[in-house]
Chimera marker file (.cmm) of the C-alpha trace (Angstrom):
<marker_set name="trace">
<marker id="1" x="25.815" y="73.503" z="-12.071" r="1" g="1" b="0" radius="0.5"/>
<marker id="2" x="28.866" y="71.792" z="-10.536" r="1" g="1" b="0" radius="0.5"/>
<marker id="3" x="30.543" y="69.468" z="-13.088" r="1" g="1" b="0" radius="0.5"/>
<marker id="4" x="32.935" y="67.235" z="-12.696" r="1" g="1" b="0" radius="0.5"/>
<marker id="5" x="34.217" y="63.623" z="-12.409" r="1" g="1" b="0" radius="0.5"/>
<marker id="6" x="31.266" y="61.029" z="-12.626" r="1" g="1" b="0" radius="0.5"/>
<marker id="7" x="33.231" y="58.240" z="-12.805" r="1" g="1" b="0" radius="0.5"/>
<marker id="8" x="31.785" y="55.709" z="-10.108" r="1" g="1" b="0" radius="0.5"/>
<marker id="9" x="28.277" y="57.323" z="-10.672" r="1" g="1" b="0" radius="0.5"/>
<marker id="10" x="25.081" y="54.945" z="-11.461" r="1" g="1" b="0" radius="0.5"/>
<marker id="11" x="22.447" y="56.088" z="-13.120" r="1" g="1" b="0" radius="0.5"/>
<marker id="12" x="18.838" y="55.284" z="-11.186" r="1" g="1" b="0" radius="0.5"/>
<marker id="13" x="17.553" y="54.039" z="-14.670" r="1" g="1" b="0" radius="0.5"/>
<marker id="14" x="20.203" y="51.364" z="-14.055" r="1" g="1" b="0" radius="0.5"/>
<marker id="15" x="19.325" y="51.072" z="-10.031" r="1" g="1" b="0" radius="0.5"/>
<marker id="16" x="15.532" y="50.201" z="-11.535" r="1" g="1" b="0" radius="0.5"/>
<marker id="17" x="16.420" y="47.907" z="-14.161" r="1" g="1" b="0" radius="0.5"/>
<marker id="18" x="18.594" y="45.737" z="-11.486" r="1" g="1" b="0" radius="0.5"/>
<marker id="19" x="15.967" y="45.568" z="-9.470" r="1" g="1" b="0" radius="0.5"/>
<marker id="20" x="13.159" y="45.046" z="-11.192" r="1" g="1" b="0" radius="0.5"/>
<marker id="21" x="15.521" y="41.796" z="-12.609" r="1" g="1" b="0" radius="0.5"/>
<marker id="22" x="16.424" y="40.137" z="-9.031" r="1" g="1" b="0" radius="0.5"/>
<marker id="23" x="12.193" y="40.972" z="-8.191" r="1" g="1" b="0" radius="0.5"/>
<marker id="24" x="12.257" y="38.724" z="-11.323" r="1" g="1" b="0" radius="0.5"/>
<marker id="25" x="14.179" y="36.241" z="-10.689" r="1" g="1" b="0" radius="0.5"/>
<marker id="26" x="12.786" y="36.023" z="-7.183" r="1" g="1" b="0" radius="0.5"/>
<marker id="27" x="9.132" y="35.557" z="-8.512" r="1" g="1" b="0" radius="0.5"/>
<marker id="28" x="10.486" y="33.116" z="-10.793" r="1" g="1" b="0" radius="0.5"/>
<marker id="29" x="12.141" y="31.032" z="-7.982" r="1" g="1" b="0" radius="0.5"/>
<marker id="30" x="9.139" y="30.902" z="-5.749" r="1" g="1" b="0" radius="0.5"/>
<marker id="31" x="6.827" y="29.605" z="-8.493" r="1" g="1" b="0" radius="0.5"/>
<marker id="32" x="9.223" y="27.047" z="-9.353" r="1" g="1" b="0" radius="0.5"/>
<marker id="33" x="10.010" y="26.054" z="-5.467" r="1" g="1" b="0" radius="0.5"/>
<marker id="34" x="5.769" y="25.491" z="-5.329" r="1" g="1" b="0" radius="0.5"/>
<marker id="35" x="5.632" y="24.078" z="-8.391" r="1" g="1" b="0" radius="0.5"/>
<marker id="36" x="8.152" y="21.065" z="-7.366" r="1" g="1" b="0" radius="0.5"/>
<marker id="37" x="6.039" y="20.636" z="-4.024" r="1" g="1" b="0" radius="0.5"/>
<marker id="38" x="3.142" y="20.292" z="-5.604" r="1" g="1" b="0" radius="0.5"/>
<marker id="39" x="4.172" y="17.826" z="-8.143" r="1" g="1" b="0" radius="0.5"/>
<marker id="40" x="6.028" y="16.024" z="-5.508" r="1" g="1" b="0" radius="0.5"/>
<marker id="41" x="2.533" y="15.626" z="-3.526" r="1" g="1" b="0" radius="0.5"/>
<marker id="42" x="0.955" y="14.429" z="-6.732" r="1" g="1" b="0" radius="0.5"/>
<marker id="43" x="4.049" y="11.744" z="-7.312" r="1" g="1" b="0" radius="0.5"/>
<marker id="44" x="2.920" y="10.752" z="-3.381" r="1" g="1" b="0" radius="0.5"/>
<marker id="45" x="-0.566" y="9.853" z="-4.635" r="1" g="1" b="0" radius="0.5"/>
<marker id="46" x="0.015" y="8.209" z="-7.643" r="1" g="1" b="0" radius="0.5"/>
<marker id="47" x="2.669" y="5.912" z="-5.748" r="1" g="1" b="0" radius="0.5"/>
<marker id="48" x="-0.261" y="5.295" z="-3.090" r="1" g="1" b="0" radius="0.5"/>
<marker id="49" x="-3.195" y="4.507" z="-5.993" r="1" g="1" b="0" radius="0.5"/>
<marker id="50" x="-0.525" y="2.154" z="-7.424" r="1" g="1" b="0" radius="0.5"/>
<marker id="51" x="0.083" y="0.217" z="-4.252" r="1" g="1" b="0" radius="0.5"/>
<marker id="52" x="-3.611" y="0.146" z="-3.560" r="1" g="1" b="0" radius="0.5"/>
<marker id="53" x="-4.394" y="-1.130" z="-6.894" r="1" g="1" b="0" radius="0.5"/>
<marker id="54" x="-1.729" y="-3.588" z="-6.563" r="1" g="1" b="0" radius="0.5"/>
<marker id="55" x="-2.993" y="-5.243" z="-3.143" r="1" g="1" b="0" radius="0.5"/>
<marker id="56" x="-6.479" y="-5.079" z="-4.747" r="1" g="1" b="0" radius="0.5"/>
<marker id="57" x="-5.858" y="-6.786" z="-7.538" r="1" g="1" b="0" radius="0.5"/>
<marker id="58" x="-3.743" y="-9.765" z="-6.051" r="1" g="1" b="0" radius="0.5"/>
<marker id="59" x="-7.033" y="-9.960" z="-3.025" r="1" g="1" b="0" radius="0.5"/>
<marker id="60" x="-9.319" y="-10.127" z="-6.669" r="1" g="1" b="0" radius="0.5"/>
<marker id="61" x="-7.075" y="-12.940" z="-8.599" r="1" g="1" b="0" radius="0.5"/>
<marker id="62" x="-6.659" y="-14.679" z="-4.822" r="1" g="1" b="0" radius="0.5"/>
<marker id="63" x="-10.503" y="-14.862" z="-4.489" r="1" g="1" b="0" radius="0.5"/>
<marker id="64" x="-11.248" y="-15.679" z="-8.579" r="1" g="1" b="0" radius="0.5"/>
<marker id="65" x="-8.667" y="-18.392" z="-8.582" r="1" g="1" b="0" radius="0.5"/>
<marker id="66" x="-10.412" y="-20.905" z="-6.243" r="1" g="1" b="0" radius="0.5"/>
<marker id="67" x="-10.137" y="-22.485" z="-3.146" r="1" g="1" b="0" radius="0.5"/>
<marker id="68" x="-6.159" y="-23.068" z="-2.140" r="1" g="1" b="0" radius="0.5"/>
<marker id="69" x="-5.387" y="-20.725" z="-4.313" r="1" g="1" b="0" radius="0.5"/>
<marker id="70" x="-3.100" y="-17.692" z="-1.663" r="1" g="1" b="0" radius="0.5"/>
<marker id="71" x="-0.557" y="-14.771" z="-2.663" r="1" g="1" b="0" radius="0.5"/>
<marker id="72" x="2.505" y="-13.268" z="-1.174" r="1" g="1" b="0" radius="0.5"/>
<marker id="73" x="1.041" y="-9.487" z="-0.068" r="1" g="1" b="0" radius="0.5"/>
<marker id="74" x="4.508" y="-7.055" z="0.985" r="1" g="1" b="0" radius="0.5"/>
<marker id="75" x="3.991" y="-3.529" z="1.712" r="1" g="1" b="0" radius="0.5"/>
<marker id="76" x="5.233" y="-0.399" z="3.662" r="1" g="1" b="0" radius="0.5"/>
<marker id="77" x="1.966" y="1.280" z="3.836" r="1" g="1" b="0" radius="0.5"/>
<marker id="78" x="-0.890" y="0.932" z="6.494" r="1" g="1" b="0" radius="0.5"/>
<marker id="79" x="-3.674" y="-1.007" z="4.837" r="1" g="1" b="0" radius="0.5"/>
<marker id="80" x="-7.172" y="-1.880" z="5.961" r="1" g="1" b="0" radius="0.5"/>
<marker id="81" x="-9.650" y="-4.422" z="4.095" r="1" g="1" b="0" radius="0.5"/>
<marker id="82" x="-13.392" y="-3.971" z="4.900" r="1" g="1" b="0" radius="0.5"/>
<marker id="83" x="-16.246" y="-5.097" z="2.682" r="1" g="1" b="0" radius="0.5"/>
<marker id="84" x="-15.171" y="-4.566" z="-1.259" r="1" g="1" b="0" radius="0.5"/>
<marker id="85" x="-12.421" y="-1.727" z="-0.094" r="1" g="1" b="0" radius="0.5"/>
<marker id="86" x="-8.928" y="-1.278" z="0.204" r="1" g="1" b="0" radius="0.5"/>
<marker id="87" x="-7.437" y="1.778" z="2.021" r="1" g="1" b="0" radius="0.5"/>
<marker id="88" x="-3.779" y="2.372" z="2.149" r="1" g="1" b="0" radius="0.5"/>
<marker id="89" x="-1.652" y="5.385" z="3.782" r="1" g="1" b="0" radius="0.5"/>
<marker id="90" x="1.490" y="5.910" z="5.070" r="1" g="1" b="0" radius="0.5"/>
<marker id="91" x="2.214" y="5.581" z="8.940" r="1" g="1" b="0" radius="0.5"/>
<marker id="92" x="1.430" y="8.452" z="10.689" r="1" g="1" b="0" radius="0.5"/>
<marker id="93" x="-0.447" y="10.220" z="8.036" r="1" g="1" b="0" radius="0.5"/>
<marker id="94" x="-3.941" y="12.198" z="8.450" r="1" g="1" b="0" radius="0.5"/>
<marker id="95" x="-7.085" y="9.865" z="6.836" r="1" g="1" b="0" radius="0.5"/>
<marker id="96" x="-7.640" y="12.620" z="4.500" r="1" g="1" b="0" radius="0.5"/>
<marker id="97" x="-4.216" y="11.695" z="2.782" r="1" g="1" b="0" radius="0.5"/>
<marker id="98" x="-4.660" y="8.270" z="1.935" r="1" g="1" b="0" radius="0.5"/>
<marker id="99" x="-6.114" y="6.464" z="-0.926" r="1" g="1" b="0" radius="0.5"/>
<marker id="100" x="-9.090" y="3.949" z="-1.273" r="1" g="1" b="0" radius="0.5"/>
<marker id="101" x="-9.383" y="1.320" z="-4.105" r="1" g="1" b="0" radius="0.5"/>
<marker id="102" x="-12.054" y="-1.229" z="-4.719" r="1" g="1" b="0" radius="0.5"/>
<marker id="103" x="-11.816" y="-5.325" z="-5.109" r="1" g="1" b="0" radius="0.5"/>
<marker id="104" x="-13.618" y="-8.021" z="-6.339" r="1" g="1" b="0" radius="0.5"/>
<marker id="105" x="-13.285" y="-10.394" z="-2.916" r="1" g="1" b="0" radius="0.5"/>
<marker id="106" x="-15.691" y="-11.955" z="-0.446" r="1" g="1" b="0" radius="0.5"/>
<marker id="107" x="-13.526" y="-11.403" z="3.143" r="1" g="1" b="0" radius="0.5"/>
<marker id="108" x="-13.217" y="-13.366" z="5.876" r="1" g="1" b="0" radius="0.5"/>
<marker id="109" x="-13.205" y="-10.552" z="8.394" r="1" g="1" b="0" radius="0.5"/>
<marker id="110" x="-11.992" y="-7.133" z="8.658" r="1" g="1" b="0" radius="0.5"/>
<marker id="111" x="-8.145" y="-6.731" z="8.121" r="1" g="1" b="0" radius="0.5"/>
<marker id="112" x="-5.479" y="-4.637" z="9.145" r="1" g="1" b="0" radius="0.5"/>
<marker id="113" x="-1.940" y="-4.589" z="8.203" r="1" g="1" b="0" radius="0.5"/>
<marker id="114" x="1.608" y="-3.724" z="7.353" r="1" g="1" b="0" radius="0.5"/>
<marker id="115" x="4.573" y="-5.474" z="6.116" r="1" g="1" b="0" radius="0.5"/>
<marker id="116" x="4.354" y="-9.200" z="4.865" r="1" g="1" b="0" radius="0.5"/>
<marker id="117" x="1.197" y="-11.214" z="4.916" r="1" g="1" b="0" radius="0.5"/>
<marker id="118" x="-0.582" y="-13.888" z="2.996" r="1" g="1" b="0" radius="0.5"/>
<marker id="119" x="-3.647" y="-13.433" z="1.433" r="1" g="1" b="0" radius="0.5"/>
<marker id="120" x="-5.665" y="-17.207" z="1.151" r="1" g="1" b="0" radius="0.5"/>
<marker id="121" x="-8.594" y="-18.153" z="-0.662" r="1" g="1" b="0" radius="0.5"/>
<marker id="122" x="-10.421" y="-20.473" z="2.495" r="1" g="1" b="0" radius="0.5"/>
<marker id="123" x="-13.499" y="-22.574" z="0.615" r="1" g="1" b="0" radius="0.5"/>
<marker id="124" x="-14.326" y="-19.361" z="-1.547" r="1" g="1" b="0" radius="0.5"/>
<marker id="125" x="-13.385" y="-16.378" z="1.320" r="1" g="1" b="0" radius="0.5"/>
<marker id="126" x="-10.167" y="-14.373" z="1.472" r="1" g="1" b="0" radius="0.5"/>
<marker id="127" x="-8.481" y="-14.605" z="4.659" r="1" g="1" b="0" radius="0.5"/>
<marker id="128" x="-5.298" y="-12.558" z="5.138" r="1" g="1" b="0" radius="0.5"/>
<marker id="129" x="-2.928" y="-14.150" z="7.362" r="1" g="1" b="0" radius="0.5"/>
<marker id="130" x="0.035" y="-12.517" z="9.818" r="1" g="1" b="0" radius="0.5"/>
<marker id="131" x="-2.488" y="-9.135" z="9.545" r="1" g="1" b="0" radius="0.5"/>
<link id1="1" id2="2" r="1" g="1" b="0" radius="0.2"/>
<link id1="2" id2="3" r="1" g="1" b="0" radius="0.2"/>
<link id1="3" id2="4" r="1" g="1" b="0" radius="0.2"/>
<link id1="4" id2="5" r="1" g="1" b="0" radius="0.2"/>
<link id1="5" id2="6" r="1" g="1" b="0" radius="0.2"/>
<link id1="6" id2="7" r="1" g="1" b="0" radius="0.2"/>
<link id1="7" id2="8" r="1" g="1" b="0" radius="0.2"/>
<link id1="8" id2="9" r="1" g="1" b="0" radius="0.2"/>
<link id1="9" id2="10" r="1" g="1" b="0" radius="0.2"/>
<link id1="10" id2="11" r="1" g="1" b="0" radius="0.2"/>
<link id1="11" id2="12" r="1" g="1" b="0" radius="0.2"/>
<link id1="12" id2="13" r="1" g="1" b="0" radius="0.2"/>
<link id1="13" id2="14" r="1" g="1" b="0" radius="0.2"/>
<link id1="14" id2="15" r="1" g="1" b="0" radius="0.2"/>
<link id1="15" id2="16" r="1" g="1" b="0" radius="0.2"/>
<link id1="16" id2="17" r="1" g="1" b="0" radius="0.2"/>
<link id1="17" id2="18" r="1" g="1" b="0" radius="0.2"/>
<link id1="18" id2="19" r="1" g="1" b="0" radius="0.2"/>
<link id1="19" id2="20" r="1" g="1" b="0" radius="0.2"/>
<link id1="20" id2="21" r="1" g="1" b="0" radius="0.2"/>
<link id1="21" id2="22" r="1" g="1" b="0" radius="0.2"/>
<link id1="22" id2="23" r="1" g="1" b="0" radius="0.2"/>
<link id1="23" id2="24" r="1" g="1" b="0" radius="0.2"/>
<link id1="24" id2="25" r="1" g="1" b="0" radius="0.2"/>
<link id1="25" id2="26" r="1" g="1" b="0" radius="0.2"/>
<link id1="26" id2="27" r="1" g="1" b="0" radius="0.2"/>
<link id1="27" id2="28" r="1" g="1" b="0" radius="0.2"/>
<link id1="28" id2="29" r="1" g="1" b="0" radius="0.2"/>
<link id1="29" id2="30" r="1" g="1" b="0" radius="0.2"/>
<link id1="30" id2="31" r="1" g="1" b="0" radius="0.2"/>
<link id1="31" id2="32" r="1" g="1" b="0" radius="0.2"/>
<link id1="32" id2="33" r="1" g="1" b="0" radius="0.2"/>
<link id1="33" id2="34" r="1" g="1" b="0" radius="0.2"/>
<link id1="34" id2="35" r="1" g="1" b="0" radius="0.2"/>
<link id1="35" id2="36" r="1" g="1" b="0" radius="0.2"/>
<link id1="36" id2="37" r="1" g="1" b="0" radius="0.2"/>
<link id1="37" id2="38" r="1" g="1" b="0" radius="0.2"/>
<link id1="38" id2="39" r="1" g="1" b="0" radius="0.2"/>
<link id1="39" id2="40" r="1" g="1" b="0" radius="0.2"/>
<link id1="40" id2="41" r="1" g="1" b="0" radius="0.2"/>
<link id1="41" id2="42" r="1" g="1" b="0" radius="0.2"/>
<link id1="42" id2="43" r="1" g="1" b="0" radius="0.2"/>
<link id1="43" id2="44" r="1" g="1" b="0" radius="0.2"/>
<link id1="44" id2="45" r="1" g="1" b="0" radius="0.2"/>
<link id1="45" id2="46" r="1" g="1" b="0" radius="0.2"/>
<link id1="46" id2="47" r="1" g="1" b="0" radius="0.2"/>
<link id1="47" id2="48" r="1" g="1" b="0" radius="0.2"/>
<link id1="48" id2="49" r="1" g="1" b="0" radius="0.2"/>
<link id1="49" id2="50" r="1" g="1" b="0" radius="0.2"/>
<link id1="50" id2="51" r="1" g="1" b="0" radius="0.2"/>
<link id1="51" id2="52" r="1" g="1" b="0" radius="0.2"/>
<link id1="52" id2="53" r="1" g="1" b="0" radius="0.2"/>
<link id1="53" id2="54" r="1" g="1" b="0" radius="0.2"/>
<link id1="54" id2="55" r="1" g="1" b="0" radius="0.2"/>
<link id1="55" id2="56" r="1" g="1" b="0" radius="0.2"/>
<link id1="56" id2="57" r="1" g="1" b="0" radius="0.2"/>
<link id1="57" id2="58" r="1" g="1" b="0" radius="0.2"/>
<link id1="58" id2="59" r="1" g="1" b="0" radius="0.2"/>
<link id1="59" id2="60" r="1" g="1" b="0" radius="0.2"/>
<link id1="60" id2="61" r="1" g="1" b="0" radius="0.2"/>
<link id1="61" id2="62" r="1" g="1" b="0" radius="0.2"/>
<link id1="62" id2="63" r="1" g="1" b="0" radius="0.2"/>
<link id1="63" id2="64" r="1" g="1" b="0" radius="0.2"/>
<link id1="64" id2="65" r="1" g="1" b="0" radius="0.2"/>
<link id1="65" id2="66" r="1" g="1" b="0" radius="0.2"/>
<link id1="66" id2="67" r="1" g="1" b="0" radius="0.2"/>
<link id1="67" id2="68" r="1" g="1" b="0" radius="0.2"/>
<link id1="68" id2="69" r="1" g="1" b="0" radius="0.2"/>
<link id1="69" id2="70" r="1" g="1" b="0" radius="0.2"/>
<link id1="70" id2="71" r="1" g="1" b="0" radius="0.2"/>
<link id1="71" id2="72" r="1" g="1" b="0" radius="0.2"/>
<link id1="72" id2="73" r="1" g="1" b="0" radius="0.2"/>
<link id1="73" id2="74" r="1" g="1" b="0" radius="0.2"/>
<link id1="74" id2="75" r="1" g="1" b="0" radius="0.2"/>
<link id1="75" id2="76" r="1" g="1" b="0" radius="0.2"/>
<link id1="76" id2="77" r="1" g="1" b="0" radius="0.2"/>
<link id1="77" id2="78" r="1" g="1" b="0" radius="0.2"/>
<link id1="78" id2="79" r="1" g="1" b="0" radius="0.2"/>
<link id1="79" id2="80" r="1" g="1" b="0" radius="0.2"/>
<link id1="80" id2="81" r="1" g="1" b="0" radius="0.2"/>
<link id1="81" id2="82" r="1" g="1" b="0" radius="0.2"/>
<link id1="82" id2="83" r="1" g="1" b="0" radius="0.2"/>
<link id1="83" id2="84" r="1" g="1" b="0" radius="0.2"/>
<link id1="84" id2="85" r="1" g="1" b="0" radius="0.2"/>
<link id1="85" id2="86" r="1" g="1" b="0" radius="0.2"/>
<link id1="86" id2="87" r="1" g="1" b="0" radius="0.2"/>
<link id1="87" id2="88" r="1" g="1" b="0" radius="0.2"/>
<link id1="88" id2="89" r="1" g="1" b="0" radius="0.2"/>
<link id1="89" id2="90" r="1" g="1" b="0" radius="0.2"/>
<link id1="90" id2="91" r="1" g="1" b="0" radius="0.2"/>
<link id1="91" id2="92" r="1" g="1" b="0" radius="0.2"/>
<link id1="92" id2="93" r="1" g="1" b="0" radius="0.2"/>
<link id1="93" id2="94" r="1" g="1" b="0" radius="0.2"/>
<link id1="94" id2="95" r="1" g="1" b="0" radius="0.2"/>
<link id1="95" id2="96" r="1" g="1" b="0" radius="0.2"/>
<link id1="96" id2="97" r="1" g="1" b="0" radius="0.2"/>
<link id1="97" id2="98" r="1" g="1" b="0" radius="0.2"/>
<link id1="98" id2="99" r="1" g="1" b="0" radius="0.2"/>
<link id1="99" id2="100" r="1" g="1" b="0" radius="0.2"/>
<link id1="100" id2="101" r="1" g="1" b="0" radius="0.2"/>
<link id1="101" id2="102" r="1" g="1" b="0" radius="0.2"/>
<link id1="102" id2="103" r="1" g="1" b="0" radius="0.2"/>
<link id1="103" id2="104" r="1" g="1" b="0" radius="0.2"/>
<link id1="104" id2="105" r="1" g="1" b="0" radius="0.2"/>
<link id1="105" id2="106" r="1" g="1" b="0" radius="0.2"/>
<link id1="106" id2="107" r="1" g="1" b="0" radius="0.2"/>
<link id1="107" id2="108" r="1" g="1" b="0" radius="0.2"/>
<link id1="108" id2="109" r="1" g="1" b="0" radius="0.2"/>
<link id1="109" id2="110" r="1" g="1" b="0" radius="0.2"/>
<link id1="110" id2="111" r="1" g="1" b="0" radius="0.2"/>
<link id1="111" id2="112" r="1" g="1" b="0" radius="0.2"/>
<link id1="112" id2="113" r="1" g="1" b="0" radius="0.2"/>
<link id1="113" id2="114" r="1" g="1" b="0" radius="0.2"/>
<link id1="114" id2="115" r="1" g="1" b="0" radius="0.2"/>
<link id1="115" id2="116" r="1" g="1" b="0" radius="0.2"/>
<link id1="116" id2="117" r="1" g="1" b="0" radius="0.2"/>
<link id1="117" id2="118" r="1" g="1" b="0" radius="0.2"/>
<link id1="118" id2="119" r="1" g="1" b="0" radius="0.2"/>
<link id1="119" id2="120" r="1" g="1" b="0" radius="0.2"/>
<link id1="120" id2="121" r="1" g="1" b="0" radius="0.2"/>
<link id1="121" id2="122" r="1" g="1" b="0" radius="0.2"/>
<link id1="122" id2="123" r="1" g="1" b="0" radius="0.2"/>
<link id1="123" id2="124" r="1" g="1" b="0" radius="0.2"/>
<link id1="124" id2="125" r="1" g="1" b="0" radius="0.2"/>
<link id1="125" id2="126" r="1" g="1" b="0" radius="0.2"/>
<link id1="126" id2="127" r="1" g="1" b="0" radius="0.2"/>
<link id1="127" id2="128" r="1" g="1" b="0" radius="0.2"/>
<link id1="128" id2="129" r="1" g="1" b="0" radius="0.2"/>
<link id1="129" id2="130" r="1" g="1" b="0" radius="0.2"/>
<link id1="130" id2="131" r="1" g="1" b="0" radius="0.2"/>
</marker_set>
């Protein structure tokens, strides 16, 4: 047996333990990395059903309030008005990844739009104008 200096020397317990704690720590990171996209997907939707629910319910007071009676409608988001349904995405987006919220309102037509528009009650109809 040759003995001598083992100064320098690392034991392979200590090789194991060092990796088995950056295998860790790398485990740990991509859970958390997922777990932030996911949650920031989530956020996405719930910021979508709010808008959507938003639109729908100033269409519903619009149409409830009587003839003459119009709102101020602002928003970022592609929306689409067709029977009793409101659909909002964002530009771009797949249909699968957009929202759809119900409201109370008898239409005038079919209505498409993003940005600023008016919604009017017209002798008990909702029309939306600058769509």
């Amino acid at each position: 047996m040759v003995e001598g200096s083992k100064r320098g020397q690392i034991g392979i317990e200590a090789v194991a333990v060092i990796a088995a704690a950056l295998l860790l720590f790398g485990i740990v990171s991509a859970l958390a990395i997922h777990s932030n996209a996911k949650a920031k997907t989530v956020s996405g939707i719930w910021e979508k059903e709010a808008e959507c629910l938003k639109i729908s319910i100033a269409i519903s007071q619009v149409y409830s309030s009587g003839n003459g009676m119009s709102a101020l409608l602002e928003t970022d988001k592609n929306v689409f008005l067709k029977g009793k349904t409101v659909y909002l995405n964002d530009a771009g987006k797949r249909v699968e990844e957009g929202v759809f919220c119900a409201h109370s309102a008898d239409l005038n037509a079919e209505y498409g739009f993003t940005g600023k528009v008016r919604a009017e009650n017209e002798d008990g109809r909702v029309a939306v104008k600058g769509a």
